[in-house]
DSSP file (Angstrom, degrees, kcal/mol; ACC not computed):
  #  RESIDUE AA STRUCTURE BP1 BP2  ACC     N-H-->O    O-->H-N    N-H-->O    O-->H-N    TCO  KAPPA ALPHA  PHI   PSI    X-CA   Y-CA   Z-CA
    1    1 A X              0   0    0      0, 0.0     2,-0.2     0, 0.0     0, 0.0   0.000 360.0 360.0 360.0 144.8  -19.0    2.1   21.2
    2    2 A X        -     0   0    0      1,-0.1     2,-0.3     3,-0.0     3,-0.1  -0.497 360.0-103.0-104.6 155.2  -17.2   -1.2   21.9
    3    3 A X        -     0   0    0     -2,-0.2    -1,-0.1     1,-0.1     0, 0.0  -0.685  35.1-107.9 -91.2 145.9  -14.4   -2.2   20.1
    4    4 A X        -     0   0    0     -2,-0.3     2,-0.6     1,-0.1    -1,-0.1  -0.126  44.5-103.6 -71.1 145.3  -14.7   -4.9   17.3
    5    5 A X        -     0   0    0      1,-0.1    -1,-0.1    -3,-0.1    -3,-0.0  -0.706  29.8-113.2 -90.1 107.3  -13.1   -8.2   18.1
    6    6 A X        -     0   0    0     -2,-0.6    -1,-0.1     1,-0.2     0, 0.0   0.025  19.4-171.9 -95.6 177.9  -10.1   -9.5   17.1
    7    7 A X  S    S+     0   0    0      2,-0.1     2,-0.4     6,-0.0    -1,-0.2   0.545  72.4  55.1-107.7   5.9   -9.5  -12.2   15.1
    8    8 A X  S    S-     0   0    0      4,-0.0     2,-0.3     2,-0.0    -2,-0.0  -0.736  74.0-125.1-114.7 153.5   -5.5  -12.4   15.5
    9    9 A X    >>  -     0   0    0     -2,-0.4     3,-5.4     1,-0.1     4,-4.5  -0.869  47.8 -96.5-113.1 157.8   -3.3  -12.6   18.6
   10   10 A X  H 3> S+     0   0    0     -2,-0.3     4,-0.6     1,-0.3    -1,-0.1   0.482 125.0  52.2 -60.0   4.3   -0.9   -9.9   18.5
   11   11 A X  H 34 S+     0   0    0      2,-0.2    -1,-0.3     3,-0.1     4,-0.2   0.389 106.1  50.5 -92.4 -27.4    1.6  -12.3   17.0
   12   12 A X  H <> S+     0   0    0     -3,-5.4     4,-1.5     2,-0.1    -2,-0.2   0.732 114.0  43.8 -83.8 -34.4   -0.4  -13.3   14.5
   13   13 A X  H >X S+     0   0    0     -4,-4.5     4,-1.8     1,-0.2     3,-0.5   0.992 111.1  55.4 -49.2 -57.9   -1.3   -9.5   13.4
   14   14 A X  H 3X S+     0   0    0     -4,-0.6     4,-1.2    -5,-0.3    -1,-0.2   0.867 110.5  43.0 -65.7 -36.4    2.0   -8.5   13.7
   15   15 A X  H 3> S+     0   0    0     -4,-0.2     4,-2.9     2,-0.2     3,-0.5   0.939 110.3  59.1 -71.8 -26.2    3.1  -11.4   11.2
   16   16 A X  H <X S+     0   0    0     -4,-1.5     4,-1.3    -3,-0.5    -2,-0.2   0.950 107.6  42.1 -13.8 -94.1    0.2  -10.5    9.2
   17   17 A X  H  < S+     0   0    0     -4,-1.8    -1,-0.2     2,-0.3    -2,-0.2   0.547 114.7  53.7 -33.4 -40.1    1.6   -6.8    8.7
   18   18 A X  H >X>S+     0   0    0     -4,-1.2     3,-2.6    -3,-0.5     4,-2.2   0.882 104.0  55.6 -63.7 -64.1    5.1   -8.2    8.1
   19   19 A X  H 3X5S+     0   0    0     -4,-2.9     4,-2.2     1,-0.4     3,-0.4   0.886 113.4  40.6 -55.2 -44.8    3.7  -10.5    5.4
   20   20 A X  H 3<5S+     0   0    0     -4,-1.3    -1,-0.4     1,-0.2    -2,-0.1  -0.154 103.1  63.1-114.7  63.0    2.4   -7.6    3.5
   21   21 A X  H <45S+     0   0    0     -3,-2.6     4,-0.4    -5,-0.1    -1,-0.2   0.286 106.2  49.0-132.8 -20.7    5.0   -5.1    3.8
   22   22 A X  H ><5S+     0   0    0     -4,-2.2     3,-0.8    -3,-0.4    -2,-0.2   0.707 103.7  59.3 -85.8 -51.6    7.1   -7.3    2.1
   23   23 A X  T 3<<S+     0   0    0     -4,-2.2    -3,-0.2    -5,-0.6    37,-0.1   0.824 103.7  56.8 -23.4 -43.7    4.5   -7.6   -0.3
   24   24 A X  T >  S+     0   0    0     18,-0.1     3,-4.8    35,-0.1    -1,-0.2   0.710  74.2 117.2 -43.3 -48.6    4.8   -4.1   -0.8
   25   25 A X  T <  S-     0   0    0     -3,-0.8    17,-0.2    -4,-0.4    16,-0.1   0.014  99.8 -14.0 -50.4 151.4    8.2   -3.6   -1.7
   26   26 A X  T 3  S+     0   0    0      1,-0.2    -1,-0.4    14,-0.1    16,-0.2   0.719 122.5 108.8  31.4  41.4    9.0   -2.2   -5.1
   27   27 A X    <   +     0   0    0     -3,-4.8    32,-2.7    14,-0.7     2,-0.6   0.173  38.9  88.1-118.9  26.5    5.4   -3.2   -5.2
   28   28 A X  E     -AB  41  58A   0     13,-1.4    13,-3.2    30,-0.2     2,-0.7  -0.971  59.9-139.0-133.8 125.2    2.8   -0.2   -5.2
   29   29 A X  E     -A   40   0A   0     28,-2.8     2,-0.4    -2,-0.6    11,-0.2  -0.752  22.2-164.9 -74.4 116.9    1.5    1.6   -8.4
   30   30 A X  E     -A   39   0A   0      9,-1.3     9,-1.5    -2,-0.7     2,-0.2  -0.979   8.4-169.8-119.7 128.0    1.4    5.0   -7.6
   31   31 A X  E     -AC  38  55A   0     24,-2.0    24,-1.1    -2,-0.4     2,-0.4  -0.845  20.4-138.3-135.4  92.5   -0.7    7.4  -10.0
   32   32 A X  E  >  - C   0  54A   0      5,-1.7     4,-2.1    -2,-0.2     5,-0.4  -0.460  11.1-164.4 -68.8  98.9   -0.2   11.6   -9.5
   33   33 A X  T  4 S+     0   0    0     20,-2.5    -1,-0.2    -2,-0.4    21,-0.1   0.825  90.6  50.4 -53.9 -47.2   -4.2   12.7   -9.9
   34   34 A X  T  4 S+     0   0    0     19,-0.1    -1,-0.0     1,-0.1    20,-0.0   0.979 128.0  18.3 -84.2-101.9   -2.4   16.7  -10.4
   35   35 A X  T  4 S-     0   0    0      1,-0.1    -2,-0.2     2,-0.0    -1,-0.1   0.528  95.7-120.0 -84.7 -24.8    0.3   15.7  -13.1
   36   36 A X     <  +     0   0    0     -4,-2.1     2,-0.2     1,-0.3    -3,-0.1   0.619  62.1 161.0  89.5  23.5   -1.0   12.2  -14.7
   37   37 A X        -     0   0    0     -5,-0.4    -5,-1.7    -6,-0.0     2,-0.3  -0.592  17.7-172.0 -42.5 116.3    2.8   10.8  -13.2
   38   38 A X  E     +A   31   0A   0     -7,-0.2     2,-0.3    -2,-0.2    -7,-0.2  -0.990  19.5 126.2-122.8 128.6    3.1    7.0  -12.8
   39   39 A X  E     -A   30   0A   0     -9,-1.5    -9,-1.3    -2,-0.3     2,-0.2  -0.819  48.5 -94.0-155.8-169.6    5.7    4.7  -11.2
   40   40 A X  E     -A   29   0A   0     -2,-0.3   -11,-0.2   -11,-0.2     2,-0.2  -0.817  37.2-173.9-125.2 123.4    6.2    1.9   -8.7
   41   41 A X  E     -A   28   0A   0    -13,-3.2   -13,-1.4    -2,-0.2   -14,-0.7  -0.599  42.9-136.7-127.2-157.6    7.2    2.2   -5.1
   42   42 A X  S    S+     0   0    0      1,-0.4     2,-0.2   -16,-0.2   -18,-0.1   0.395  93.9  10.0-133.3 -10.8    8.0    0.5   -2.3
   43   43 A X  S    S-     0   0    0    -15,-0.1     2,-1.2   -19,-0.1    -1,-0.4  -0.985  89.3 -80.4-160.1-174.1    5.6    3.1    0.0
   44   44 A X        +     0   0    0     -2,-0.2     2,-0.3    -3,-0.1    12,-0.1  -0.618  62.9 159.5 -85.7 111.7    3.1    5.7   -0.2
   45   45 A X        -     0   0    0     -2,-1.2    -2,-0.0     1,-0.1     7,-0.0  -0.839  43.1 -94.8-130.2 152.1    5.4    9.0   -1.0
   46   46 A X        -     0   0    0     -2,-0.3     6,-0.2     1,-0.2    -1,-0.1   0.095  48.8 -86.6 -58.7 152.7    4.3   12.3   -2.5
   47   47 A X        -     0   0    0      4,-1.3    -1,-0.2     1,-0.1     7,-0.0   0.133  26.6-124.4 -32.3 160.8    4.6   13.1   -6.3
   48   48 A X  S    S+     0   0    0      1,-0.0    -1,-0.1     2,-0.0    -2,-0.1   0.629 116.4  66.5 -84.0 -22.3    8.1   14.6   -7.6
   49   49 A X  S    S-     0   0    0      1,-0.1    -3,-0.0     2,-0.0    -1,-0.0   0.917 123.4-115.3 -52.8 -47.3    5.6   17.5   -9.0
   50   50 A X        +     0   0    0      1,-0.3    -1,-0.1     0, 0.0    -4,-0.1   0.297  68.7 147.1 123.0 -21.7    5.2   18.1   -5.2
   51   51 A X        -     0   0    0      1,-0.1    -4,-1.3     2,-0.1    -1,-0.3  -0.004  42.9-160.6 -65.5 157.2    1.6   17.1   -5.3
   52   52 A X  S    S+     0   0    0     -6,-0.2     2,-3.0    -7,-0.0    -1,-0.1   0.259  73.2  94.8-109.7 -18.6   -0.3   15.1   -2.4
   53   53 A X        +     0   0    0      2,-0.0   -20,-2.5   -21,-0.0     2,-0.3  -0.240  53.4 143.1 -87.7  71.9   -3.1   13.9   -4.7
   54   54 A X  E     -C   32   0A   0     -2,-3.0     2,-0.4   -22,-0.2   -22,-0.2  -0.803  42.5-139.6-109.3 145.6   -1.5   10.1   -5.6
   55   55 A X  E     -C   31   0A   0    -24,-1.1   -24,-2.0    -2,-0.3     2,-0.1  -0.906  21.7-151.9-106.3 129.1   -3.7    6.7   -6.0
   56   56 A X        +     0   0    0     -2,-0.4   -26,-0.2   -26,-0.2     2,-0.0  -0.372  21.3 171.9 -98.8  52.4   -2.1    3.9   -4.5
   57   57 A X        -     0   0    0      1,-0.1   -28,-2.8   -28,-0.1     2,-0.9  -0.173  26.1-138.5 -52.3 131.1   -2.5    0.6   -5.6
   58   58 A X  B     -B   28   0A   0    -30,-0.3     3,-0.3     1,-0.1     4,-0.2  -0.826  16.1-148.5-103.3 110.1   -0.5   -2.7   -4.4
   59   59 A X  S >  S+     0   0    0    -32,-2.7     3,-2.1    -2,-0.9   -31,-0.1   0.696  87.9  82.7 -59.5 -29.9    0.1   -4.5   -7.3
   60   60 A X  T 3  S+     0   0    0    -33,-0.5    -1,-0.2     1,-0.2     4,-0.1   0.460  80.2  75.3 -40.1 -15.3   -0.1   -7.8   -5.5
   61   61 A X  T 3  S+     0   0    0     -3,-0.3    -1,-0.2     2,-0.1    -2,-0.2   0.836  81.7  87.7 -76.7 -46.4   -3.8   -7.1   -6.1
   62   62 A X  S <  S-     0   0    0     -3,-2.1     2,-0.2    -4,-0.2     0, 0.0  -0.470  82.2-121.8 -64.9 151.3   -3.4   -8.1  -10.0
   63   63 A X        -     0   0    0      1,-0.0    -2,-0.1     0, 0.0    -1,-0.1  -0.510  14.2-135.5 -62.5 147.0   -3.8  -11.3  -11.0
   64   64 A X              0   0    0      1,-0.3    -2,-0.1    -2,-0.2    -4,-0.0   0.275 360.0 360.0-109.7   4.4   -0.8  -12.5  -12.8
   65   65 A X              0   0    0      0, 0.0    -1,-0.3     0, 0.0    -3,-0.0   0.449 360.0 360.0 -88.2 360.0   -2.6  -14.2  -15.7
């Protein structure tokens, strides 16, 4: 199978990746499926329960209206 073509030069990806990693920061809704546990992080990190089952959402996704 051939690889898909891309649509960036590695310079553009790489700002790409940059661009939403800041997006990220103190920016991800995190929701513990196990304990019903919610906050906001800045990546995707495990529960304090200890659990592995977390929904990640980037808040940057809502609309601000």
């Amino acid at each position: 199978m051939a690889d898909s073509p891309s649509y960036f030069t590695p310079e553009e990806l790489q700002r790409w990746q940059f661009g939403l990693a800041q997006a990220n920061l103190n920016n991800i809704l995190c929701h513990c499926r196990q304990c019903d546990a919610t906050w906001v992080a800045s990546s995707e990190v495990p529960c304090g329960c200890g659990s592995t089952r977390v929904e990640y959402i980037p808040c940057w996704q809502f609309p601000d209206d």
